[in-house]
DSSP file (Angstrom, degrees, kcal/mol; ACC not computed):
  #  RESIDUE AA STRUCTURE BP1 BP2  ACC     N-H-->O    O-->H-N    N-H-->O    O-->H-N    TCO  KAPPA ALPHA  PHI   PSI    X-CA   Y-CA   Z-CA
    1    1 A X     >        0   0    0      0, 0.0     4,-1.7     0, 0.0     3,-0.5   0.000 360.0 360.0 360.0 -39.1  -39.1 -130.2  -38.2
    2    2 A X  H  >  +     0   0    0      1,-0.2     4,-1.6     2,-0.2    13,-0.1   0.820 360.0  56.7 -69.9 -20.7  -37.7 -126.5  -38.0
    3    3 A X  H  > S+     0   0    0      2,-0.2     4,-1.1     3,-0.1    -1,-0.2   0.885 101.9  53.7 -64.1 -40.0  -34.2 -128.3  -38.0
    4    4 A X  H >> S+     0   0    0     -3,-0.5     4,-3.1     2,-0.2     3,-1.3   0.951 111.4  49.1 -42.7 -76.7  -35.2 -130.0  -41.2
    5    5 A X  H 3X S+     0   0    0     -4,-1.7     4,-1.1     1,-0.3     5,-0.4   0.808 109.7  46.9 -10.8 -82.0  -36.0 -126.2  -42.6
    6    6 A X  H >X S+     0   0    0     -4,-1.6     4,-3.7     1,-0.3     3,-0.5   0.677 107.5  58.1 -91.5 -31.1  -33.1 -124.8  -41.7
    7    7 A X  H << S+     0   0    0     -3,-1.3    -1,-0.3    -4,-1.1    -2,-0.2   0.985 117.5  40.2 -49.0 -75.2  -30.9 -128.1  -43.3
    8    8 A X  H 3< S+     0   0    0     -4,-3.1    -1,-0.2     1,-0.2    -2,-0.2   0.801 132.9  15.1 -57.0 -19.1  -32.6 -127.2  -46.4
    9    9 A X  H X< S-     0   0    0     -4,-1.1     3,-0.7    -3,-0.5     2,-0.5   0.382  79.5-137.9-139.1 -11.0  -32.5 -123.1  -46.4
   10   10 A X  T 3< S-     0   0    0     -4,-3.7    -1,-0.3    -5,-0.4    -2,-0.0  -0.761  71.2 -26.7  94.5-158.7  -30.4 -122.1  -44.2
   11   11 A X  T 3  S+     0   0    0     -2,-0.5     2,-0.6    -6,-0.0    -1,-0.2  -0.325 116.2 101.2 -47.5  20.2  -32.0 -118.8  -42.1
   12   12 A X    <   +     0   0    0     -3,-0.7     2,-0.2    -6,-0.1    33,-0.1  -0.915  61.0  66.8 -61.9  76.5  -33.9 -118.1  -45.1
   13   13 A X        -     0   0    0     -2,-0.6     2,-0.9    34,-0.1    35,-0.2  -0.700  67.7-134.0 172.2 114.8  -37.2 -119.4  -44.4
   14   14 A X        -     0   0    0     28,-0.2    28,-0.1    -2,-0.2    35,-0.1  -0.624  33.1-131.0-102.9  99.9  -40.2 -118.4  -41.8
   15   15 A X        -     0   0    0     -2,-0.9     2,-0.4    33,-0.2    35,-0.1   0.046  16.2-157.7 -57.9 139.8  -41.6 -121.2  -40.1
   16   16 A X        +     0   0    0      1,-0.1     3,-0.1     3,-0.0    -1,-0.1  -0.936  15.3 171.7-105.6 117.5  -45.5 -122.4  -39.5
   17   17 A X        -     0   0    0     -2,-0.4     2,-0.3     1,-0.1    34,-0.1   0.702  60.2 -15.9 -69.5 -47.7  -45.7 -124.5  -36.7
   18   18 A X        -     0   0    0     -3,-0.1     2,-0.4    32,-0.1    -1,-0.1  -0.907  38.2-176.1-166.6 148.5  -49.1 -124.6  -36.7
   19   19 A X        -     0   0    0     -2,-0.3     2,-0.4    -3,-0.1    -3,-0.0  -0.979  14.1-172.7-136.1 147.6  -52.6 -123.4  -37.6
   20   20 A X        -     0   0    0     -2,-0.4     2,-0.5    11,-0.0    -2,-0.0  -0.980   2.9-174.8-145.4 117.2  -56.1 -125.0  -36.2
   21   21 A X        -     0   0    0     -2,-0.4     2,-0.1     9,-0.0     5,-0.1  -0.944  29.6-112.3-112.1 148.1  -59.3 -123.8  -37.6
   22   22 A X     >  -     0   0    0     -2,-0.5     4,-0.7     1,-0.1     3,-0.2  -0.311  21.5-119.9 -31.5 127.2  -62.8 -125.2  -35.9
   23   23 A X  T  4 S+     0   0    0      1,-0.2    -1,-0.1     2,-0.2    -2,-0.0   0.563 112.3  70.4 -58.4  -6.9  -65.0 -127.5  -37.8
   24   24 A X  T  4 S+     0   0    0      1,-0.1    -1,-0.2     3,-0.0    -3,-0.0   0.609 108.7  22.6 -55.1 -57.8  -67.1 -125.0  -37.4
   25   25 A X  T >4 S+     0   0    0     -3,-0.2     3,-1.4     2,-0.0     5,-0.5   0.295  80.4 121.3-120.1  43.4  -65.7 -122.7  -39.4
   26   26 A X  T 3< S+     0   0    0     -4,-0.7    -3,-0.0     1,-0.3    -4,-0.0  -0.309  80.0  40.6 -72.5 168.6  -63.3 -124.4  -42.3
   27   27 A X  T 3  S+     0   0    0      1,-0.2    -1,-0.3     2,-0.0    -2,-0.0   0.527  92.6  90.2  60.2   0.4  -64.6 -123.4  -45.6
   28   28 A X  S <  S-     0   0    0     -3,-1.4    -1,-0.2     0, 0.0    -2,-0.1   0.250 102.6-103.0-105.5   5.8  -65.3 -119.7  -44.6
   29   29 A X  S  > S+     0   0    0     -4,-0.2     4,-2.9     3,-0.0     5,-0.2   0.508  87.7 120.4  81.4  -1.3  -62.0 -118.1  -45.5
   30   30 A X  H >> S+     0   0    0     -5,-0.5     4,-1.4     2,-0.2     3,-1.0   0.884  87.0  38.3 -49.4 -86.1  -60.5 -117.7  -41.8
   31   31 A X  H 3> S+     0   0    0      1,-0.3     4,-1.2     2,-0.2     5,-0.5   0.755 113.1  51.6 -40.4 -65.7  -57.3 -120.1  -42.8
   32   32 A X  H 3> S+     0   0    0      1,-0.2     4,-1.0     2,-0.2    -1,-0.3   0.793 119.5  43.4 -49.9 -46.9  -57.1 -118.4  -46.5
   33   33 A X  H X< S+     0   0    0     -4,-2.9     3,-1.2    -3,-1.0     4,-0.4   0.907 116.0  46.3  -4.8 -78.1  -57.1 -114.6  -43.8
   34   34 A X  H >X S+     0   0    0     -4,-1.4     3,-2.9     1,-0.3     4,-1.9   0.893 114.8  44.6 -68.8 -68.6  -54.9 -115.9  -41.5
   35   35 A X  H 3X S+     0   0    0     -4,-1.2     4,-0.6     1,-0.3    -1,-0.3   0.466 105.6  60.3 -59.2 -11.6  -52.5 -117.3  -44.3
   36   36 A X  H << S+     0   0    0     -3,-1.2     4,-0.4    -4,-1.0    -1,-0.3   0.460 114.6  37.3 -98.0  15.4  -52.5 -114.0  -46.5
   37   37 A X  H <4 S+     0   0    0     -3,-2.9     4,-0.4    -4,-0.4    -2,-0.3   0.798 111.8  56.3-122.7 -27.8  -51.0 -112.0  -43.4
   38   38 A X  H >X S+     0   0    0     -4,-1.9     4,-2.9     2,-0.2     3,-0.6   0.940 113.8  41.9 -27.5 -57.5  -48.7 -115.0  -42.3
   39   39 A X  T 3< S+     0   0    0     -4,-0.6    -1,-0.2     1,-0.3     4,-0.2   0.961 113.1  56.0 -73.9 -34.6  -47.2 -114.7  -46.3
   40   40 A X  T 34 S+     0   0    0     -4,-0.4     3,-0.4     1,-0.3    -1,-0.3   0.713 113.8  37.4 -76.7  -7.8  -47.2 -110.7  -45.8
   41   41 A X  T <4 S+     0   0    0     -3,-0.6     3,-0.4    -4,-0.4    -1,-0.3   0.937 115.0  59.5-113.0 -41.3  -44.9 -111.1  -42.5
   42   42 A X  S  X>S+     0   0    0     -4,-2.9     5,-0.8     1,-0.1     4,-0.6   0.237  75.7  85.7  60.2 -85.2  -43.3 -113.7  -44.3
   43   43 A X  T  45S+     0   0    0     -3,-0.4    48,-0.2     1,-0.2    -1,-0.1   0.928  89.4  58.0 -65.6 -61.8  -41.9 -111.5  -47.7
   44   44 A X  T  45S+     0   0    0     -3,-0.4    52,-0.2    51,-0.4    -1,-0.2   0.753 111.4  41.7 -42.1 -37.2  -38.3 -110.4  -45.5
   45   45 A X  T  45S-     0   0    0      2,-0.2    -1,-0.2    -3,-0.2    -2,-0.2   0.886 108.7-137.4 -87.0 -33.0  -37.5 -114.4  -45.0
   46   46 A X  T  <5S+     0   0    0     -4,-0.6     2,-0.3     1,-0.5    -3,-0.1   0.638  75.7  37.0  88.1   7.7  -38.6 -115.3  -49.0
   47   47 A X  S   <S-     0   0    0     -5,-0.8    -1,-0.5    43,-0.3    -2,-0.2  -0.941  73.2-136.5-159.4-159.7  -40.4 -118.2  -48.3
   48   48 A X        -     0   0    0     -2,-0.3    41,-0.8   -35,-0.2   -33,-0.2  -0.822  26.6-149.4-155.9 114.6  -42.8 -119.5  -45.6
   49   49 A X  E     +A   88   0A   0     -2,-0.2    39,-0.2    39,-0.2     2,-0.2  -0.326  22.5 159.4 -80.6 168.2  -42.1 -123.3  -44.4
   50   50 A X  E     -A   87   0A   0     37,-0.9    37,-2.5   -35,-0.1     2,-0.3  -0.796  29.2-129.6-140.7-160.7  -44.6 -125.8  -43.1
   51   51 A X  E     -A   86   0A   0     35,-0.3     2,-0.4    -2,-0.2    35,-0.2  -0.897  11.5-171.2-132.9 132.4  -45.4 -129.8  -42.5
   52   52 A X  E     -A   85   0A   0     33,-1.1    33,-1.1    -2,-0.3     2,-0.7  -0.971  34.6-107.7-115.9 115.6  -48.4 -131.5  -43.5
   53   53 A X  E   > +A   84   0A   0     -2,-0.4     5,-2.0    31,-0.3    31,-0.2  -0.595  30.9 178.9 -63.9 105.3  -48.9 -135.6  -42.0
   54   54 A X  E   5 +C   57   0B   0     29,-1.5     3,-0.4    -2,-0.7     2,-0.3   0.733  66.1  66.8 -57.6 -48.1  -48.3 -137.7  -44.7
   55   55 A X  E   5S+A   83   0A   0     28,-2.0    28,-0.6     1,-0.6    -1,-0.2  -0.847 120.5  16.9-125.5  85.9  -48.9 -140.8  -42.2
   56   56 A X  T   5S-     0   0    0     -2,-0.3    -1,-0.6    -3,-0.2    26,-0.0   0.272 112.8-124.9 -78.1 151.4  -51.5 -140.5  -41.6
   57   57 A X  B   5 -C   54   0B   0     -3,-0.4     2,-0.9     1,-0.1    -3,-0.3  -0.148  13.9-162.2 -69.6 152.1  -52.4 -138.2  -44.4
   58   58 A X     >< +     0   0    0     -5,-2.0     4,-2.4     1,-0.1     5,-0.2  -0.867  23.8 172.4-122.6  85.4  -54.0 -135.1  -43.4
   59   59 A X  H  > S+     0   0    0     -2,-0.9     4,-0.8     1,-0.2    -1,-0.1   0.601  72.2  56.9 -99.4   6.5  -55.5 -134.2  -47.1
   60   60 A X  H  > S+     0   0    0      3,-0.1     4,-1.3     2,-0.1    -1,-0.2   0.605 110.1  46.6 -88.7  -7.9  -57.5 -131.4  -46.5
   61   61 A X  H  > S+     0   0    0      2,-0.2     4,-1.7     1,-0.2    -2,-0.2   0.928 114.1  45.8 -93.3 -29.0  -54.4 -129.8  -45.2
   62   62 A X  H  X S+     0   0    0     -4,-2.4     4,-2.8     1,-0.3     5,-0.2   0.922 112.6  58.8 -63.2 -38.9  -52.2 -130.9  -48.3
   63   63 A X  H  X S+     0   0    0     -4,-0.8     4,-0.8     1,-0.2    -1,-0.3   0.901 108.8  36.0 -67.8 -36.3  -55.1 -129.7  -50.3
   64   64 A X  H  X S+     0   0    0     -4,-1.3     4,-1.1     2,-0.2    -1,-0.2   0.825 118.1  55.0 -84.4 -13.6  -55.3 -126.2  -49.2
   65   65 A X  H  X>S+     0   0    0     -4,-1.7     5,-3.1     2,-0.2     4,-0.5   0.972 109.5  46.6 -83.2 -61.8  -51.2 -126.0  -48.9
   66   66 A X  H  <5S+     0   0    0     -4,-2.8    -1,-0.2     1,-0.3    -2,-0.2   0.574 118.4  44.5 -77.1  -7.4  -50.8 -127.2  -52.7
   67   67 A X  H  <5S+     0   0    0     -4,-0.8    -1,-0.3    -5,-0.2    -2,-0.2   0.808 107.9  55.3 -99.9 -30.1  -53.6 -124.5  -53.8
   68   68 A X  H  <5S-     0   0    0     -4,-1.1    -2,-0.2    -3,-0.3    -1,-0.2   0.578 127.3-111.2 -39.9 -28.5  -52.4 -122.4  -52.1
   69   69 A X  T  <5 +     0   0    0     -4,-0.5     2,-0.3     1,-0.3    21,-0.3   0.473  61.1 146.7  81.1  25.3  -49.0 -122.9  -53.9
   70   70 A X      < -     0   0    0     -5,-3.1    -1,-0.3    -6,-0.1     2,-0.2  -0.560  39.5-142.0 -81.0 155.0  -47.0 -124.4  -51.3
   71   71 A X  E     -B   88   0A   0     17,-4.5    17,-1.1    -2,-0.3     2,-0.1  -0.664  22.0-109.5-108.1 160.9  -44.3 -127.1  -53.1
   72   72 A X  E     +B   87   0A   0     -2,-0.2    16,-0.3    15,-0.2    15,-0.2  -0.320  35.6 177.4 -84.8 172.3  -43.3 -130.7  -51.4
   73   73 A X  E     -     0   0A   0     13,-0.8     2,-0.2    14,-0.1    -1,-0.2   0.244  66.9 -52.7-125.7 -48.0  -38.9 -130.1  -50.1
   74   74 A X  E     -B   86   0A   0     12,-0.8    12,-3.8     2,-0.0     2,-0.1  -0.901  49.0 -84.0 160.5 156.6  -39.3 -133.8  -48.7
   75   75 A X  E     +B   85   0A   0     10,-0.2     2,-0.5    -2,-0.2    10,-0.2  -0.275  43.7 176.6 -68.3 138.3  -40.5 -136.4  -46.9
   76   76 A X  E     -B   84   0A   0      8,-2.6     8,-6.3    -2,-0.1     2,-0.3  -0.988  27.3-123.1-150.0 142.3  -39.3 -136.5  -43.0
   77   77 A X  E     -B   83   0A   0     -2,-0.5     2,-0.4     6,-0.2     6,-0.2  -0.719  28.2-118.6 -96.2 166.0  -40.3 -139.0  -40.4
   78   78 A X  E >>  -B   82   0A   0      4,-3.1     4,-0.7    -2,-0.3     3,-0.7  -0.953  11.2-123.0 -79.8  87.6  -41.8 -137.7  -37.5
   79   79 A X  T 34 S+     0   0    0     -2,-0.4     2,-0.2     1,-0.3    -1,-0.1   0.633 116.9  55.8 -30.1 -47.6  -40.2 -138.1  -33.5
   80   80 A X  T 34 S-     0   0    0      1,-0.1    -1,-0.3    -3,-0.0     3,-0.1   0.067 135.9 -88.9 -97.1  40.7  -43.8 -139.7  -32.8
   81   81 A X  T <4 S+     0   0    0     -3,-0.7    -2,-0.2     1,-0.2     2,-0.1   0.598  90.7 133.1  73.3  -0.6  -43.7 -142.4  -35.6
   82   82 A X  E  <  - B   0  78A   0     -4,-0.7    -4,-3.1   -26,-0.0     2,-0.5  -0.321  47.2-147.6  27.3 116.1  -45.1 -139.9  -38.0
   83   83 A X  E     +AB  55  77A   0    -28,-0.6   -28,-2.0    -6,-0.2   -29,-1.5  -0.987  19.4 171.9-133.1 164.3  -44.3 -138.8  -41.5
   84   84 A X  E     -AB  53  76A   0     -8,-6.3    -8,-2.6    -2,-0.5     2,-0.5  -0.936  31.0-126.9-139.1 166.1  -44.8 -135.5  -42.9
   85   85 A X  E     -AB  52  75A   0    -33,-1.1   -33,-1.1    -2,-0.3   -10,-0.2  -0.973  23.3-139.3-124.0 136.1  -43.9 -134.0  -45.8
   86   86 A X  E     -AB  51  74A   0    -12,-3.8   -12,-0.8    -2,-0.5   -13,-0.8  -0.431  30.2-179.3 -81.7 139.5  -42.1 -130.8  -45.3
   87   87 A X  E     -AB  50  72A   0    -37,-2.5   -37,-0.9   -15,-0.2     2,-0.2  -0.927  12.9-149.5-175.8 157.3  -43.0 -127.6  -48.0
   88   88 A X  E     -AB  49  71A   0    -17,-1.1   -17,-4.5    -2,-0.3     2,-0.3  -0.648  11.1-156.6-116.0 142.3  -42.5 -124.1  -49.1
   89   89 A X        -     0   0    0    -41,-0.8     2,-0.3    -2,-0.2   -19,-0.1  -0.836  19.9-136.4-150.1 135.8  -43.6 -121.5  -50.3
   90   90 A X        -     0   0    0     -2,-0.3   -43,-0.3   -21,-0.3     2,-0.1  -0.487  18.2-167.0 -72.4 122.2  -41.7 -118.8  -52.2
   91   91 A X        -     0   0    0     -2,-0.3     2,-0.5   -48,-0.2    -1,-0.1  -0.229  38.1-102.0-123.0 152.0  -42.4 -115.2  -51.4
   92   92 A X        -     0   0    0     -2,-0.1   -46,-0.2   -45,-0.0     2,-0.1  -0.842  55.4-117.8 -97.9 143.4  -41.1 -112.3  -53.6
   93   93 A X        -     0   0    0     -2,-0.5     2,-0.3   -47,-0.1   -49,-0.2  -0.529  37.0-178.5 -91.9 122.5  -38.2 -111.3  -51.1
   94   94 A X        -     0   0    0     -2,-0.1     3,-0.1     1,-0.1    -3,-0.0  -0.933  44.0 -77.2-125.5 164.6  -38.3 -107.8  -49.6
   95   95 A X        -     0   0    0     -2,-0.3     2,-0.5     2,-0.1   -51,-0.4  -0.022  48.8-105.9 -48.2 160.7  -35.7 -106.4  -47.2
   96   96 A X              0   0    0    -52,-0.2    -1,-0.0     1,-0.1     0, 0.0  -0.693 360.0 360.0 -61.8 123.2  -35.7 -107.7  -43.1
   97   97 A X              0   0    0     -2,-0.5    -1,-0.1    -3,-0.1    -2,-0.1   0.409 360.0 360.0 -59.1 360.0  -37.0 -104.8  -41.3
């Protein structure tokens, strides 16, 4: 998937592999935390990739990515029979430290 990224942006782009919250604590604001210092570290690359599973859909994660304001790039199958849909979100661009 980070080959995908980089097809589409180049080195421009800081990649999410992943994030895993408990079921215990979804809905408390951990993720939205964890994802306003993710975009802060972020700014230097000018976006912030991820993947969401389309197949099967994973809609609470599509839901907090698209309020969040991440946008779709495309649709990608998966190595494990999988599809995901690949998305960004654009950061206001500060220099690379």
């Amino acid at each position: 998937h980070y080959r995908a990224h980089a097809e589409h942006f180049g080195t421009d782009f800081y990649y999410l592999d992943r994030i895993v919250v408990d079921e215990r604590f979804r809905r408390r604001g951990v993720a939205g935390a964890a994802y306003d210092d993710l975009e802060l570290t972020a700014t230097p690359y000018g976006r912030l990739v991820l993947e969401v599973n389309l197949d099967p859909p994973n809609e609470p994660s599509l839901a907090f990515h698209r309020a969040r304001g991440f946008r779709p790039v495309s649709d990608y199958p998966s190595p494990d029979g999988k599809r995901v849909q690949l998305m960004a979100l654009e950061l206001p661009r500060r220099d690379r430290a």
